[in-house]
N, C-alpha and C positions, 0 to 999 in steps of 0.2 A: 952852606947851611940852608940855602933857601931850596936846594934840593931837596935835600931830606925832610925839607917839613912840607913839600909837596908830597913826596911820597906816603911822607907820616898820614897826609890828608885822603888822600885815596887807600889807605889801610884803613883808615876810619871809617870812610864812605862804603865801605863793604861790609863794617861789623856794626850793628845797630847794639851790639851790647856796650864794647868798646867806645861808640857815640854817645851815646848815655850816659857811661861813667865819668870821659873826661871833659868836661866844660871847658870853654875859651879862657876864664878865668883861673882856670887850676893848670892851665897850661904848661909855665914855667918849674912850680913847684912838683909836675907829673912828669917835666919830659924825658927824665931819665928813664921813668916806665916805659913811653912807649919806645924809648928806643930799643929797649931792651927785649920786649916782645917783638921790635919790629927786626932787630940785628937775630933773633933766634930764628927766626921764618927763614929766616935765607942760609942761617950759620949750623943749624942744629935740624939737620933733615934726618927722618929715621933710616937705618939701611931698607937697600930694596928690599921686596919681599922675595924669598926663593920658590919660585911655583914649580911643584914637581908633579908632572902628569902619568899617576900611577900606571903600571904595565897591565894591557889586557888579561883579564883573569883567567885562568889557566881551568878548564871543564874541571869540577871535583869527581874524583875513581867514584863508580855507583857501587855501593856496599850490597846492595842489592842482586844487581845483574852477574847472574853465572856465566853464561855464553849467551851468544846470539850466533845467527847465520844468516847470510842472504837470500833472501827468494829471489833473485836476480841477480842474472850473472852482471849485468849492469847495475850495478845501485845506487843510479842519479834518478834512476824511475821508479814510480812506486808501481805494486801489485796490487790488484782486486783480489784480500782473503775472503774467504766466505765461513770457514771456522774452521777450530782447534779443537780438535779433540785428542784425550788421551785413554791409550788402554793398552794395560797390563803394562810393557816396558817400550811403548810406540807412541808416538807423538804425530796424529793423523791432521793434515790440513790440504788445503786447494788456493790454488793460486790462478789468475789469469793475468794478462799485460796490454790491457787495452789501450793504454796510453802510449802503445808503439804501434799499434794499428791491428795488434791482432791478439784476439777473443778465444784462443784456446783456452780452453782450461789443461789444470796438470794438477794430478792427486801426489801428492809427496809424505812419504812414510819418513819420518828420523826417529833414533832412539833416542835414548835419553842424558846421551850428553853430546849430543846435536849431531852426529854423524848421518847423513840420508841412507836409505836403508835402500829404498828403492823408489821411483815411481811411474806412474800410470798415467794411460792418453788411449788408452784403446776403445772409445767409444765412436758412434757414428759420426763421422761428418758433421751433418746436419743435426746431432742433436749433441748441445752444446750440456757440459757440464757445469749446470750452470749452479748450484747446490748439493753441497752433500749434507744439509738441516734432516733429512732423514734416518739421518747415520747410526747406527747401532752397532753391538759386536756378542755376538755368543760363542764364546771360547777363543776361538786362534783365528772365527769368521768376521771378517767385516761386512756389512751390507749398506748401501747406500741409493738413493735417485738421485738421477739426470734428471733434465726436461721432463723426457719423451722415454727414459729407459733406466730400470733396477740390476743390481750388482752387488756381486757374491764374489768375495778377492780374500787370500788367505792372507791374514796382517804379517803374520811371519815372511811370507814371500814374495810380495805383490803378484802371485797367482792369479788368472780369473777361476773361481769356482765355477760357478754361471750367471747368464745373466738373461733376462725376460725385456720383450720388446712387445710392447700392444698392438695390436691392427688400427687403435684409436684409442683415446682419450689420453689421460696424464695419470701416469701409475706411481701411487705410494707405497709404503712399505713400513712395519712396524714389526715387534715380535713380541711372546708372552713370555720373556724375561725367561725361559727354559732352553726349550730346543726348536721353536716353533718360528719361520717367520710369517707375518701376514701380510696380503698383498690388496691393494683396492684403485680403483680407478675412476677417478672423477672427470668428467666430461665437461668443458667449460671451453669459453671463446680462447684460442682462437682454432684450439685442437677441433676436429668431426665429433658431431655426436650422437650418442646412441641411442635408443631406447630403453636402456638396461643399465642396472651398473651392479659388482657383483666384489663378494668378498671371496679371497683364496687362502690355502693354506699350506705351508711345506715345511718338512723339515731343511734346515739349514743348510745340509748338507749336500742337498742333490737338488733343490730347484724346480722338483714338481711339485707345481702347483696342482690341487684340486678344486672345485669349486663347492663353499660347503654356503652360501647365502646370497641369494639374488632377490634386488627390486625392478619389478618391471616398473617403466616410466607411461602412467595414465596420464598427465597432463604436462605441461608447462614446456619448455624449451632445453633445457639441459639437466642431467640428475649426475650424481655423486657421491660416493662416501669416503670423504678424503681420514688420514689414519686411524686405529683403530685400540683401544685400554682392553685388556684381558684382565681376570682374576679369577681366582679360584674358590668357587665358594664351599662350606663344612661341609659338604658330603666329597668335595674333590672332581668337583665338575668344573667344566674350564666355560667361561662366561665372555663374553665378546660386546662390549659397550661402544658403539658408535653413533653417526648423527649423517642422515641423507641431507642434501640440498639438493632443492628442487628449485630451477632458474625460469624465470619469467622475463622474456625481453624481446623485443627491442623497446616496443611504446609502454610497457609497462614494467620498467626494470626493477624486480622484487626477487629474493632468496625465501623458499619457506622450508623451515629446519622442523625436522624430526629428530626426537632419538630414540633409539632402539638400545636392547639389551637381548642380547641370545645366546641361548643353551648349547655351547660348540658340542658338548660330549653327548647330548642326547639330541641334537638335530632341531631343534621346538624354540620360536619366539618365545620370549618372555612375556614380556612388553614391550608397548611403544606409545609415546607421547606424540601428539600432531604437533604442527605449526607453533612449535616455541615461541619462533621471532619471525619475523617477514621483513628485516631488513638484510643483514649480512653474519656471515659464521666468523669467530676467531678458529685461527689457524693450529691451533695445538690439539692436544687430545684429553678428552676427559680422564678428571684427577678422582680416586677411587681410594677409603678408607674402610675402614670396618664394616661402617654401615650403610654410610650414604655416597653416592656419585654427583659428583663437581664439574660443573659446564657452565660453558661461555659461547657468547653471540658476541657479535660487534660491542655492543654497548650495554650489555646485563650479565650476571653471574647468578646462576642457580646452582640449588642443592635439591637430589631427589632421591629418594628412597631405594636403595639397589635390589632391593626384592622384589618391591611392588609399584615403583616408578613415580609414585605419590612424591608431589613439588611440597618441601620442607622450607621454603622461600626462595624468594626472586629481589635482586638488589639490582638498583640503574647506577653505573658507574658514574663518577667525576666527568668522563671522556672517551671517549671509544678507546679500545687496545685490539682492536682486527689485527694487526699486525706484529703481536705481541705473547709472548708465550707467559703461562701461569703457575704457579709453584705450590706444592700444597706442603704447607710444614709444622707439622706439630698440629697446633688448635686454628694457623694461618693459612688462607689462600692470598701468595703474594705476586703479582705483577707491575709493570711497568705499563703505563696508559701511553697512548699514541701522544700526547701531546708533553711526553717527558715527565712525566709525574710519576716516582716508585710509592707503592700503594700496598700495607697489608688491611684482610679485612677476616672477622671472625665466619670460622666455617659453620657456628652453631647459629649463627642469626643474620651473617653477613653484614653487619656493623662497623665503621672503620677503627679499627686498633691504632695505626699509624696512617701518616701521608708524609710523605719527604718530597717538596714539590721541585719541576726541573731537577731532579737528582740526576734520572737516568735519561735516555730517548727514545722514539719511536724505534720499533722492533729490536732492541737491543735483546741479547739472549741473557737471561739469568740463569745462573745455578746457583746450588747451596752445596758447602760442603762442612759440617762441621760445624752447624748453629750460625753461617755465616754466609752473607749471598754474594755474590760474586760478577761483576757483570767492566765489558769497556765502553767509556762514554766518551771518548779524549784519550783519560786517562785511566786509568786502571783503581776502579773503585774497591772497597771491602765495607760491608755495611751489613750490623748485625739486624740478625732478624728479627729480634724478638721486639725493639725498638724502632729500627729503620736511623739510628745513630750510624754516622760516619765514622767507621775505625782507621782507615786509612786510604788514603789518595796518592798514586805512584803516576808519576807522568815521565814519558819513554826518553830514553836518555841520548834517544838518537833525535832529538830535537835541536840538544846540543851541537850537531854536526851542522856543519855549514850546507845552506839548502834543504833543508830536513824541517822546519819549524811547521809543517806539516803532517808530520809523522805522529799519527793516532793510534790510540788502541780503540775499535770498532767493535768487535766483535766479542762472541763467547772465551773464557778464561777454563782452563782446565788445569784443576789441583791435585797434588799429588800430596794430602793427607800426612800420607805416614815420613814422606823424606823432606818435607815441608819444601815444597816445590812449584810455581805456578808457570805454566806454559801460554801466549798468548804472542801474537804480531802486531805489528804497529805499520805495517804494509811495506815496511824495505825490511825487516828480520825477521824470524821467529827468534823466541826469546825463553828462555828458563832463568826466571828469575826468584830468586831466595826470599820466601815468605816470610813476613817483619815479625817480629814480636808483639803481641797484641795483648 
């Protein structure tokens, strides 16, 4: 007995509620309770508990994803894309493998249900393939720049058609959405440079260029007129809207931008505006409507008058977008600012409509296809335009793979409209993945 009421007494000394209730004098007449609670602690344990440590979850099938393919015949390593494009029943991109030590590039044709079709490595040595951002297609022709050099490849065949090699500077290429391509060459560190720099013109087909517009260079250090907008104006004359950069360096490092506007079919400037800006040019080419022409510098966007060159206003961005291309759609001119911000702003007064901030990134490529923009940040964005609303976010299903958490979608998305189709890489596939339901 004198056990148990030892025990009794250290169950007590640990429950202050227990202490409380039973007093020394209610002892006797309680101690049936506490034995009872004290005979349950030891007689009346509940069962263990059963701990079942769920099985690792098994990747869910992606509803989405048609096929994929490798860009590597190794696919522990990833690839530098540089972009996707599609045209007509071909699925055009570039790959290199720098992460194994070596910086070739390779142009890779598939069609469209990922079969490689053919590809390409025939450029010089020394001039690395390092962008095909110039890339266009007129009928069955591809054309594209290197570095240092332009290319003419039949998409059906991986043919070279031809291709143009400069004595100097860095040669672009555009065309006037017909039969025409156009060729220009900007002069900047760390290429030689020239005095001059000069617009060409050829049919697609054969690669002779002629020369139909030259700037002689009166002052500064380096000139240029990197790509070039056509249109055709009511009497059916073909019109040539570009922008020189004139470079200023070493002790006074400054860009001063001109634009021009010129009469391809009857030989005669238009016009031309001086010194826009004196800091630096965005990289894309002027956006061209009805009436007015849409240009960009580093850090402003104008609208000017495409007859008479007269400025209809000048808006100072949120943030530079140099490295960003611009989209003109509808009553919108929309781009992505260097510092990740998608941005629309009104073409009639340059006012901001939307800002969707950190949506996108620095130089990511947008398109629109379908009232909808299109761009990879990660992940594989869709975001309408008329709002800048997120309709959907698709993130690569090869991230799921072991080692892979990695795996981004970086670059431009190319859609296939009518078979509801989106083609894009995440740097170990390229991918055809089935457009959601929106």
């Amino acid at each position: 007995m004198e056990n148990i009421l030892k025990l009794i007494n250290m169950v007590l000394s640990e429950s202050n509620a227990l202490a409380q209730y039973i007093k020394p004098k209610n002892m006797k007449s309680n101690l049936h309770l506490i034995l009872i609670v004290f005979l349950g602690m030891f007689s009346c344990q509940p069962e263990p508990l059963e701990i079942r440590i769920p099985p690792k979850p098994e990747p869910e099938p992606d509803s989405l994803l048609i096929w994929k393919v490798p860009l590597h015949k190794d696919t522990v390593n990833t690839c530098s894309i540089k972009n996707v494009t599609l045209y007509q029943d071909r699925v055009v991109t570039s790959v290199s493998e720098p992460f194994l030590g070596n910086n070739n590039e390779t142009l890779l044709c598939f069609d469209t249900t990922g079969t490689l079709q053919w590809w390409w490595q025939d450029y010089e040595p020394y001039h690395k393939l390092l962008s095909i951002s110039d890339e266009g297609s007129i009928g069955k022709y591809f054309y594209f720049t290197t570095w240092l050099q332009n290319f003419c490849i039949d998409i059906t065949t991986g043919e070279e058609v031809w291709r143009f090699i400069p004595e100097a500077g860095e040669p672009c290429i555009s065309s006037n959405n017909a039969d025409k391509v156009i060729k220009t060459i900007t002069y900047y560190s760390p290429t030689p440079r020239s005095d001059s720099t000069a617009i060409f013109v050829s049919n697609i087909e054969d690669g002779n260029f002629e020369e139909v517009f030259k700037i002689v260079k009166t002052k500064g250090d380096g000139i240029g007129i990197p790509n070039v907008s056509t249109y055709f104006n009511d009497s059916g004359e073909e019109i040539l809207v570009f922008q020189n950069n004139t470079l200023y360096m070493p002790t006074d490092y400054k860009e001063v931008i001109d634009l021009y506007s010129y009469n391809l079919t009857k030989r005669e400037l238009m016009w031309k505006v001086e010194n826009i800006s004196e800091l630096s040019w965005n990289m894309d080419i002027p956006q061209i409507d009805d009436n007015n022409i849409y240009f960009a510098t580093k850090y402003r966007m104008f609208s000017f008058d495409k007859k008479t060159g007269e400025k209809n206003w000048e808006r100072l961005m949120p943030h530079d977008f140099q490295g960003s291309n611009y989209l003109l759609y509808k009553d919108l001119l929309i781009t992505n600012l260097d510092n990740g911000d998608l941005i629309a702003i009104s073409k009639h007064n340059g006012e901001t409509v939307w800002h969707n901030k950190r949506l996108s990134a620095c130089c990511v490529k947008l398109r629109i296809y379908d009232d909808k923009i299109y761009f990879g940040n990660g992940d594989l964005f869709i975001v309408e335009a008329t709002t800048g609303k997120v309709l959907h976010r698709y993130r690569s299903p090869s991230r799921r793979e072991p080692g892979r958490s990695n795996a981004f979608f970086l670059d431009a998305i190319a859609v296939d409209v009518e078979n509801e189709r989106m083609y894009t890489t995440d740097s170990y596939y390229l991918m055809c993945i089935k457009h959601p339901k929106l």
